[in-house]
C-alpha positions, 0 to 999 in steps of 0.5 A, a space after each residue: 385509713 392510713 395513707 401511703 405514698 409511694 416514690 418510684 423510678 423507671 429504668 432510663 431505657 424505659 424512659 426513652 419508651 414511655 416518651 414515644 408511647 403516651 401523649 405528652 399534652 394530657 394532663 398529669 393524672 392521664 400520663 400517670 395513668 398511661 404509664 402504669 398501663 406500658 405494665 412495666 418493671 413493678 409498675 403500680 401494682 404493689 398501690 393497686 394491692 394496697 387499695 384493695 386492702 383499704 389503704 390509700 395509695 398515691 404513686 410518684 416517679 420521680 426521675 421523670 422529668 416530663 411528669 415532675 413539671 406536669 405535677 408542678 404546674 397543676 397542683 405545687 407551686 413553681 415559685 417554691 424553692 422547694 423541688 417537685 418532690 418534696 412538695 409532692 411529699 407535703 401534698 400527699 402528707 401519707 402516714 407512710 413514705 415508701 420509698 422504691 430508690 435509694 437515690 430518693 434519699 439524696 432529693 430530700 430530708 427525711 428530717 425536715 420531712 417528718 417534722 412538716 408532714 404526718 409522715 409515721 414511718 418511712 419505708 426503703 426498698 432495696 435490693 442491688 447493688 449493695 455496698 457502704 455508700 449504701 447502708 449509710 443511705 438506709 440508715 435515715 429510714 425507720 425500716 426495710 424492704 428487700 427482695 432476698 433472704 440474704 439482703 435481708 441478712 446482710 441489711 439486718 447485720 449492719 444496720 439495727 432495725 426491722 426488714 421485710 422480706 418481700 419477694 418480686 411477684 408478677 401480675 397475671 396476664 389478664 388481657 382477654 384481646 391475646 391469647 397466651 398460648 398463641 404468641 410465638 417464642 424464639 427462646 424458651 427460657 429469659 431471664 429479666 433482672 441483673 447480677 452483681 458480684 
């Protein structure tokens, strides 16, 4: 069975949500799990897919600093000079490291990571905003996922290895307690995302 890991973050806004909205004493795996029950942005779905395919998937949020020190308490070590991420990485010791964040690429050496690890492949997700800074940063990951044909274009140009096209997705709305069709609306059309120049 290939075993991914995924490594996520959470919009700061939403963080300030997430706080008021799980309880912080439970432990790590309850707040992990009451996290992915707010349904926000991606969320786990793209882990929930990858289980039904027969992978094994485990999810890390990385800039949530609640939940870093929750893992470190209960399965890493606090003496370790190594950060909550990297020793994640070494714990869950996937075949693929998908990363959802640039920013990820600052907190670890992909490098080093690959020579103590099992790790075959590292994934990078990204999509906006775009810029030379950035292309350096995709450079340390074996291949891409992005979410436009032109980021795809522009990612292959610059730099020679393989992306994927993956196009966002929303989970159906499943929760038999609502009726959809009752919920009021005060506009007809909204639109979640941002744009960049």
């Amino acid at each position: 069975m290939i075993k991914f890991l995924r490594i996520s973050s959470i919009y700061p806004s939403f963080l300030k949500k997430i706080d008021n909205s799980i309880n912080k004493s439970e432990d790590y795996n309850n707040i992990l799990k009451s996290i992915f029950d707010l349904k926000y942005s991606v969320s786990n779905y793209l882990s929930e897919e990858l289980s039904k395919r027969n992978y094994e998937c485990n999810e890390i949020i990385h800039n949530y600093d609640l939940i870093q020190n929750k893992w470190i308490k209960e399965y890493g070590n606090i003496q370790n000079e190594e950060n909550a991420l990297v020793q994640q990485i070494k714990f869950y010791n996937p075949d693929v490291l998908f990363l959802g964040d640039l920013k990820i690429l600052k907190k670890i050496d992909i490098k080093m990571i690959k020579k103590v690890t099992n790790i075959k492949m590292v994934l990078c997700f990204h999509c906006a905003p775009f810029s030379k800074e950035n292309l350096k940063e995709l450079s340390y990951a074996d291949a891409f996922v992005t979410c436009t044909q032109g980021y795809k274009k522009k990612i292959q140009e610059n730099i020679n290895k393989d992306v994927l096209l993956m196009k966002h997705a929303f989970k159906t709305y499943d929760d038999k307690n609502i009726e959809v069709e009752k919920l009021s609306r005060t506009i007809d059309v909204t639109f979640i995302g941002s744009l960049f120049l």
